[in-house]
C-alpha positions in Angstrom: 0.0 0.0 0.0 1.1 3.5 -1.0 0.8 6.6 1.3 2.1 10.0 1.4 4.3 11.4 4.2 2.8 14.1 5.9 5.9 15.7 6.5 7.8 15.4 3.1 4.4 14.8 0.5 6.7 12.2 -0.8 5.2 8.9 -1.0 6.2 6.2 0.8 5.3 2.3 0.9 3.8 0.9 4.4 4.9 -2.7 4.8 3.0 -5.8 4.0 1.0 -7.7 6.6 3.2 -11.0 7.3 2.4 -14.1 5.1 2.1 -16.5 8.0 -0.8 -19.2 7.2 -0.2 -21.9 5.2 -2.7 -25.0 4.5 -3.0 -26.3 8.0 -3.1 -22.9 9.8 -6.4 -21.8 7.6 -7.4 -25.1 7.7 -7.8 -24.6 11.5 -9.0 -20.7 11.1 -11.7 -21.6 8.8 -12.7 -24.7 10.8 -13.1 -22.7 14.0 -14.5 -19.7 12.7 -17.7 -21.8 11.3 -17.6 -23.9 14.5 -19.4 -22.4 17.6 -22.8 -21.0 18.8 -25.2 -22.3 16.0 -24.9 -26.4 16.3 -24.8 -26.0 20.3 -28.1 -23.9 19.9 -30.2 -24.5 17.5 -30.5 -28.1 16.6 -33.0 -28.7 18.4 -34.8 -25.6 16.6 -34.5 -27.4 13.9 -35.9 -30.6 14.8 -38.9 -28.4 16.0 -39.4 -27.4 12.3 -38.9 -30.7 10.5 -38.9 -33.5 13.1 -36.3 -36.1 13.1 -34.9 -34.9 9.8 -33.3 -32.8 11.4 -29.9 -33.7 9.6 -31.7 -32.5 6.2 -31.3 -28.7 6.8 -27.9 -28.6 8.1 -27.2 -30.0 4.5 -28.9 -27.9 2.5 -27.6 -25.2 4.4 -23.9 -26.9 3.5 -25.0 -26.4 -0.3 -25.7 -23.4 -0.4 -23.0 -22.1 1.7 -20.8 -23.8 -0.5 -22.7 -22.8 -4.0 -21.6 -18.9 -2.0 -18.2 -19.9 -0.8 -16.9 -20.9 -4.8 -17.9 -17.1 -5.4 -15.8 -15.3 -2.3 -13.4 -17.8 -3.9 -13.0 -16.3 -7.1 -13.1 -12.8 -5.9 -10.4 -13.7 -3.4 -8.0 -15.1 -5.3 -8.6 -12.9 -8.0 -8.2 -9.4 -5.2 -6.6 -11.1 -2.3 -7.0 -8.5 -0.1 -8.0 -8.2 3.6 -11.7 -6.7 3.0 -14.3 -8.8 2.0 -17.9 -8.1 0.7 -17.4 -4.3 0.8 -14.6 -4.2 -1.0 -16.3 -6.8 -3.9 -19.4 -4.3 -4.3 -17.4 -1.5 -4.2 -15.5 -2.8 -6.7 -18.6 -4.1 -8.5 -20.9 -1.1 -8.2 -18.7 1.6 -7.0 -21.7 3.3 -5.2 -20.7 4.6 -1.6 -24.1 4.0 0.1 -24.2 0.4 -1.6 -21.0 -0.2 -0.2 -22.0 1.4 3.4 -25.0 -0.8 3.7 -22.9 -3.6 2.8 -20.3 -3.3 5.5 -23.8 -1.9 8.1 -25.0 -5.1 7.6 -21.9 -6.8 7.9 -21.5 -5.2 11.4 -25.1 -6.1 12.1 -24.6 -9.4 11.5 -22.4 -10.0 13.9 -24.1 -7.9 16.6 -26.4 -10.1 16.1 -24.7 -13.0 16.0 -22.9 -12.3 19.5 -26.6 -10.9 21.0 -27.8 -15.2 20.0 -24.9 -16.3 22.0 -25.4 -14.4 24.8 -29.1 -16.1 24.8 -27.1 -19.4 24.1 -24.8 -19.2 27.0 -27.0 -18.2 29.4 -28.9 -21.3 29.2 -25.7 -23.8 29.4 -24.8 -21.5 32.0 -28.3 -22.2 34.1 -28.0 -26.1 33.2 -24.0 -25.8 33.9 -24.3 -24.4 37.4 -27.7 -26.2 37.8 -29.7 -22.6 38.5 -32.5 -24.1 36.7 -34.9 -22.2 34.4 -36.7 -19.6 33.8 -37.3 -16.6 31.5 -36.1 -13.7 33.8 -32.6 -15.8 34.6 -31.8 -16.1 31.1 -32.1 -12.3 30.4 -30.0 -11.6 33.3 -27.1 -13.7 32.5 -27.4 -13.1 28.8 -26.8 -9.2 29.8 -24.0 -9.6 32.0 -22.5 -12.0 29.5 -22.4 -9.4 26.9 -21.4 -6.3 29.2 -18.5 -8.8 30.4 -17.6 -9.1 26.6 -17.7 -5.1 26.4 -15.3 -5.2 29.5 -12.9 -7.4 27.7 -13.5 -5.6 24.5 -12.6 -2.4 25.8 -9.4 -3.9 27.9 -8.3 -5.4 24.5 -7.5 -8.7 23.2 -4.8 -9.8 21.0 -5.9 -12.3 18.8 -3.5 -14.6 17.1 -3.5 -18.0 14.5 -2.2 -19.9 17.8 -5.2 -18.8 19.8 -7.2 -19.8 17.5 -5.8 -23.2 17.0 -6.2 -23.5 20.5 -9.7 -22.5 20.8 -11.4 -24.1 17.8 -9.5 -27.3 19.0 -11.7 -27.0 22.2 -14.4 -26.0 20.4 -14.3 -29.2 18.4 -13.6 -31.7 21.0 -17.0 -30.7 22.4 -18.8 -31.9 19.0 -16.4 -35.0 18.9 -17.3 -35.8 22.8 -20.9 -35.8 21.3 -20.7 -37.6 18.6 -18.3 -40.4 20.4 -21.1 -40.4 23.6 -24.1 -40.9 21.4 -22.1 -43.9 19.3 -22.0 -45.5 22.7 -25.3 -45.4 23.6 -25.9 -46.5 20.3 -23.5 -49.9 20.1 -25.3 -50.2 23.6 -29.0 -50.5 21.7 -30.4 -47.0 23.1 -30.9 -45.6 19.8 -33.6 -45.1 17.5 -32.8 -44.7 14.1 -36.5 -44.7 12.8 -36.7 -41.5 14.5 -33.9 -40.1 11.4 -36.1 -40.3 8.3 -39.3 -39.5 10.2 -40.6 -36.1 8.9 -42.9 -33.7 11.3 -43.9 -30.2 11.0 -45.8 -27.9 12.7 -49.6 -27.7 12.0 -49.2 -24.7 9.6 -47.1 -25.4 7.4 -46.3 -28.3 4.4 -43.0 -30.0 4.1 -41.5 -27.4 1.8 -41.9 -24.5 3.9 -40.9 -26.2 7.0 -37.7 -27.4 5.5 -36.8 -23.8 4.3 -37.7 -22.4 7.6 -35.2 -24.8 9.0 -32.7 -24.4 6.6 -32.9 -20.5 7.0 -32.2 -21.4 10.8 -29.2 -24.2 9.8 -27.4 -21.5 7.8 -26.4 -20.2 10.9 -24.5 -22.8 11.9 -22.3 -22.7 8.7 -21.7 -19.0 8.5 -18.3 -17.8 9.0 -16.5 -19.0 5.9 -16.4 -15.6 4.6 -14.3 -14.4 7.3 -11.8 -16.2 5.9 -11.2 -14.0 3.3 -9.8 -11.2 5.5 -6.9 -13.5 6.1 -5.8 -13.2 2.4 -3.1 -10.1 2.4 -1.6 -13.0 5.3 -1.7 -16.4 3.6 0.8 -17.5 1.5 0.2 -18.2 -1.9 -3.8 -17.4 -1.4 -4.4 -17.9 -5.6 -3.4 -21.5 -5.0 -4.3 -22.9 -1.8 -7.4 -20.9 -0.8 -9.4 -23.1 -2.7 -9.0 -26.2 -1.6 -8.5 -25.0 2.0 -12.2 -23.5 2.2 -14.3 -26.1 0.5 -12.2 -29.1 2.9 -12.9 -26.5 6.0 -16.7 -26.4 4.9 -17.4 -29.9 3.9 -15.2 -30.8 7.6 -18.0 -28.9 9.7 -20.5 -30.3 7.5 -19.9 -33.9 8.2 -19.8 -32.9 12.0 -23.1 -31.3 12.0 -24.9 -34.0 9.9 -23.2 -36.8 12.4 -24.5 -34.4 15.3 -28.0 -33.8 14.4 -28.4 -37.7 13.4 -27.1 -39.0 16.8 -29.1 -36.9 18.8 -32.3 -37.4 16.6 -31.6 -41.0 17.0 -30.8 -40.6 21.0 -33.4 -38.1 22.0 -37.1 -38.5 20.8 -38.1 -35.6 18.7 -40.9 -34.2 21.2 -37.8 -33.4 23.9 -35.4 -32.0 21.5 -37.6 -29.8 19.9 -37.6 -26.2 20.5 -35.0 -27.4 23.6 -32.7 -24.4 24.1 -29.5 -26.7 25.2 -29.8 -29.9 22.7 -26.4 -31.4 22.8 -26.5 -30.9 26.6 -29.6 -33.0 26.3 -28.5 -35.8 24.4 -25.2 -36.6 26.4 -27.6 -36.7 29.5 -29.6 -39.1 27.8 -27.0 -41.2 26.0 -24.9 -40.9 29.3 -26.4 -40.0 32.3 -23.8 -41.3 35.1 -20.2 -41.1 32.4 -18.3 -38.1 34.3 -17.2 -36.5 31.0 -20.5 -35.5 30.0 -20.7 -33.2 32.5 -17.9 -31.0 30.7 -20.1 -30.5 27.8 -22.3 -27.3 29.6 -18.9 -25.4 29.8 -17.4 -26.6 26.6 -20.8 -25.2 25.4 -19.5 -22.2 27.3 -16.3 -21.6 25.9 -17.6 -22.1 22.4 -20.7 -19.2 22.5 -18.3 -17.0 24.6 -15.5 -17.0 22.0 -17.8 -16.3 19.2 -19.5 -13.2 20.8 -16.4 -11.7 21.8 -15.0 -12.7 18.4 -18.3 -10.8 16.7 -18.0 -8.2 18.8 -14.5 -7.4 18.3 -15.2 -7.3 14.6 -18.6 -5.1 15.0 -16.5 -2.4 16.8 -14.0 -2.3 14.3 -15.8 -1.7 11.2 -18.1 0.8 13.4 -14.9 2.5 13.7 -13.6 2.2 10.8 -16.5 4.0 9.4 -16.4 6.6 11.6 -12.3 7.4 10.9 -13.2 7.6 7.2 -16.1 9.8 8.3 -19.2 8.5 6.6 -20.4 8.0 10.6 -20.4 10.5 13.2 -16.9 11.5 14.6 -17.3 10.6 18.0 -17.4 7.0 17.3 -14.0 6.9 16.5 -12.6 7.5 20.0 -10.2 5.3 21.5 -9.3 5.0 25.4 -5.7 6.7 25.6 -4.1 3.8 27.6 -5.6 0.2 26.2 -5.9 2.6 22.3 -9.2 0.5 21.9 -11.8 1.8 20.7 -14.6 2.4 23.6 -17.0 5.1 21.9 -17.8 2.1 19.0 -17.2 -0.5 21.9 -19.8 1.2 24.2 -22.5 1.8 20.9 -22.3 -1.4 19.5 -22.6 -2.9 23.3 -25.9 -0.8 23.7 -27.1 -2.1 20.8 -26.7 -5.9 21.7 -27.9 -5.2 25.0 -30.9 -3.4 23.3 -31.9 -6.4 21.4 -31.3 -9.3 24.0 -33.9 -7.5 26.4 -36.6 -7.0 23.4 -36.0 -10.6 22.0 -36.7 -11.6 25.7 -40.0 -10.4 25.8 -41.5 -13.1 23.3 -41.4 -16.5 24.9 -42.0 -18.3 21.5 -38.7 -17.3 20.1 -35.8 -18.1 22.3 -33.1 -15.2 22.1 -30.2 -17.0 20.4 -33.1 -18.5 17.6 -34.7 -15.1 16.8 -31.3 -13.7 17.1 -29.9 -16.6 15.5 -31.9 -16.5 12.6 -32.0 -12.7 12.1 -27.9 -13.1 11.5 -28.7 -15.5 8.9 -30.8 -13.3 7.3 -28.6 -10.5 7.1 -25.3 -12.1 6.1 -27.8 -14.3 3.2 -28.5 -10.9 1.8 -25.3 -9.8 1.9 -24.2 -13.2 0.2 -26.6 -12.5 -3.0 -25.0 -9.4 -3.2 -21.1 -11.0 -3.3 -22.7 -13.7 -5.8 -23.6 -10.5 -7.8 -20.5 -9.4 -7.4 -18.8 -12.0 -9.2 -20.6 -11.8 -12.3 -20.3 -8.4 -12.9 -16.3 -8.2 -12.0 -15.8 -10.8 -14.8 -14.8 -7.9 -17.1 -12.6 -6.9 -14.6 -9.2 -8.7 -15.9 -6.1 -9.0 -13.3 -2.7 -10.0 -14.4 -2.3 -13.1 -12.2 -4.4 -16.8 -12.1 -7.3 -17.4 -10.1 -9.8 -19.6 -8.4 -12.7 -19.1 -11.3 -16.2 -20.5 -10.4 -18.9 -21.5 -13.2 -21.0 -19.1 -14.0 -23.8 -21.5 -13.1 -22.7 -21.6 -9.5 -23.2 -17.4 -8.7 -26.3 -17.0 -10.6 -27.9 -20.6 -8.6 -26.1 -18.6 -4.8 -28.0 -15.5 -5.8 -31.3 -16.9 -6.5 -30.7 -19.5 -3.0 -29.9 -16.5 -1.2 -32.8 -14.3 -2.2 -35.2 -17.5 -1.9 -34.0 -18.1 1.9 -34.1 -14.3 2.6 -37.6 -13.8 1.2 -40.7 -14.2 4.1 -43.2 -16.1 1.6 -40.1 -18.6 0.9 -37.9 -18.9 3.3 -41.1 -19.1 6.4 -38.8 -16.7 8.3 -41.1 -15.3 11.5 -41.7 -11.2 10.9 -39.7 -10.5 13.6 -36.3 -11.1 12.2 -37.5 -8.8 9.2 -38.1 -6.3 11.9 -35.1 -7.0 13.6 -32.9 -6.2 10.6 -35.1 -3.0 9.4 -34.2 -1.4 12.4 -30.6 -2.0 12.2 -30.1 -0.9 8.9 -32.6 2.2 9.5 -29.9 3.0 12.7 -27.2 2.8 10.3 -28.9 5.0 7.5 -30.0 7.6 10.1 -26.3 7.7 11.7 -25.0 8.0 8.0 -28.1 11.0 7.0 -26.5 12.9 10.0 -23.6 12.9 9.1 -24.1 13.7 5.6 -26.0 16.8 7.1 -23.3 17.9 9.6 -20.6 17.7 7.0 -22.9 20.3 4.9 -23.4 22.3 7.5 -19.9 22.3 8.5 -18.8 23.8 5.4 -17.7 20.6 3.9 -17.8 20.5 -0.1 -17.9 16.9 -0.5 -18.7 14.0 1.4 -16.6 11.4 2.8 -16.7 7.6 1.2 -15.4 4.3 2.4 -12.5 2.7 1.3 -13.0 -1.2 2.2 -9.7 -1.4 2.0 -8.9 1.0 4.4 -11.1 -1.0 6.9 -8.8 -4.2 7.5 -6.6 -2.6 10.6 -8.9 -4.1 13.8 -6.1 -2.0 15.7 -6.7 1.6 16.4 -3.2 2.0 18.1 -1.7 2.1 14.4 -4.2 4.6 13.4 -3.4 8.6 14.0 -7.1 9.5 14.7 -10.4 10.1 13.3 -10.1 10.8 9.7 -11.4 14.1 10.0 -9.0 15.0 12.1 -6.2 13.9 10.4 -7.1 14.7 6.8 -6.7 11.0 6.1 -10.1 9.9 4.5 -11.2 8.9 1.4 -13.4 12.2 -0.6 -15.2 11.3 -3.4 -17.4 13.6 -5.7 
């Protein structure tokens, strides 16, 4: 990346992030990025939708995700840099609120998706600590969860590839100790595998709609592939090995999740798993009441929804200030905390906003927070993916002097239309309030970028500012000077 010094106007080159992942290394990254609160949540959300085919949504939502994942491949290989769907569509399009809204819903998404797993570890936290159950419990831990996560937000965290070996490693073993529990009880005659092909759906609806209902709930689960692509600028030889790397990661967690959902379908009868907020807890009670082990998998559960709010939460911050530094969002979001240089203004805002949700989602006892929640960051990031699958078509005109990953055309033109079918209400059988949900995070995110449009006029300022996705990859605001406004360092378009 070029750059001009301030004090000589001559330009200068800032290094290159460090080419450290190989194979293995995002292997493991992209493993335990997909890994995490949706399979410990929601499976037995799903087997409330279809029954015991509960194992048939999980896989569908493995297509599609994968259909998706051959486009991100392309465009990652083809522009390996560190900035994902906002860079693609602002590549594509080159429309500054297109790309805004991209990289709003982006953040949403994973407000969102930390706001589920607060709902999801507060209920393996009840069962863990044996508190019991109850509405009013749930929304209290689920609140101090996430104000705990804002605490060691605003402390700071460095991440690194050998914590996250470490943590999807844990992560993992959970699932494993699952699957290798139920198998027991299974050689040992307690299972039911009639149960697994056994279809049943809720009174108003057919097959179809309940299976894309669950589906639109599975996807959850298998989100977080696309993450991967912000590891690019620090890959070696991304053109080659990304490939490979993401489809193995994909079709790795797959294979878990089927195994998962068909054990405990075939463990637990359908009418206790349904709609039950802590399923794999369930089925390792039942497959093995009195084997000591079992009793690990409440706090595994634990680890797993913790890591991925905090991980969600670091990123919503980020790109919330990112925004603000390149001044398409009000200045004061960009403030960071002199000592820890983290940024607390977008730490505090995006906190409120989780906080915000969990308590409304709380008041509607037929939608458990992490599935309304759950469900609404599916939602947003499947929008965002018929957008990227967009992308790819209209970038092929675009021409780069190096090989790369190239897709069929077939494969973005059936990910756009999946997308749209599983965002859409009359298709995908998606409850309203996830719709509602998302309409008022995007309508807080065009308000905050109205005002500042406004304020810039008002202010004297000719032109308004415009994101750079590229500009939006540094998670650390101790490399950054200040706001952009401040330091003349953002990005002014006509």
């Amino acid at each position: 990346m070029t750059t001009t010094s301030p004090s000589t106007g001559t330009p200068e080159t800032e290094p290159e992030l460090k080419k450290v992942m190989g194979p293995k290394l995002l292997l493991l990254f992209i493993v335990g990025d997909i890994l995490g609160t949706g399979i410990y949540a929601l499976t037995g959300q799903v087997a409330a939708e279809v029954g015991g085919a509960a194992w048939l949504p999980f896989l569908i939502a493995f297509v599609v995700a994968t259909i998706t994942a051959c486009s991100y491949l392309e465009l990652v290989t083809k522009f390996p840099q560190a900035a994902g769907a906002a860079l693609y569509a602002h590549k594509a399009f080159g429309i500054h609120i297109v790309t805004f809204l991209i990289c709003f819903t982006v953040m949403s998404s994973g407000i969102t998706s930390a706001s589920a797993a607060a709902g999801a570890f507060a209920s393996n936290f009840a069962i863990g600590f044996g508190l019991g159950e109850g509405p009013g419990l749930a929304l209290v831990i689920a609140l101090v969860f996430m104000i705990l996560i804002a605490a060691v937000n605003l402390r700071g965290v460095a991440e690194s590839v050998g914590l996250n070996v470490v943590l999807t490693l844990v992560e993992l073993s959970g699932l494993l100790l699952v699957i290798f529990i139920s198998f027991f009880a299974i050689f040992g005659g307690q299972a039911d595998f009639s149960r697994v092909v056994a279809f049943a759906t809720p009174d108003d609806k057919n097959v179809f709609l309940a299976i894309s209902t669950a589906t639109s709930l599975a996807f959850f689960a298998m989100v977080g592939f696309e993450d991967s692509v912000n590891m690019a600028e620090e890959t070696r030889n991304p053109s080659r090995i990304f490939p490979r790397v993401m489809l193995t990661g994909l079709g790795i967690t797959a294979v878990i999740y089927v195994l998962v959902s068909i054990v405990a379908v075939a463990i637990v009868p359908v009418g206790e798993l349904a709609g039950n907020d802590t399923p794999l807890v369930t089925v390792v009670q039942t497959a093995a009441p009195d084997f000591p082990i079992s009793a690990l998998i409440p706090f595994i559960s634990l680890f797993a929804v913790a890591n991925s709010a905090l991980i969600n939460m670091m990123m919503a911050s980020r790109l919330l200030y990112g925004m603000s530094k390149q001044g398409v969002l009000p200045p004061f979001l960009s403030k960071v905390l002199p000592g820890r240089r983290t940024p607390w203004a977008a730490i505090l805002f995006t906190t409120a906003i989780a906080l915000g949700l969990t308590a409304f989602v709380s008041v509607d006892p037929k939608n458990p927070i992490a599935v309304l929640l759950g469900g609404t960051t599916s939602l947003l990031l499947l929008a965002v993916f018929a957008v990227v699958n967009v992308c790819v078509l209209v970038l092929r005109r675009q021409k780069v002097d190096h090989k790369h990953f190239r897709t069929p055309t077939v494969m973005p033109v059936l990910g756009a239309l999946l997308c749209v079918f599983l965002v859409l209400p009359f298709t995908s059988g998606r409850p309203a309030a996830q719709y509602e949900i998302a309409g008022i995070l995007l309508v807080i995110g065009l308000l905050l970028w109205v005002a500042t449009f406004v304020d810039r006029r008002v202010r004297g300022y000719a032109r308004s500012a415009a994101i750079d996705p590229e500009e939006l990859d540094d998670p650390d605001p101790a490399n950054d000077p200040g706001p952009a406004e401040n330091s003349g360092s953002a990005k002014i378009e006509g």
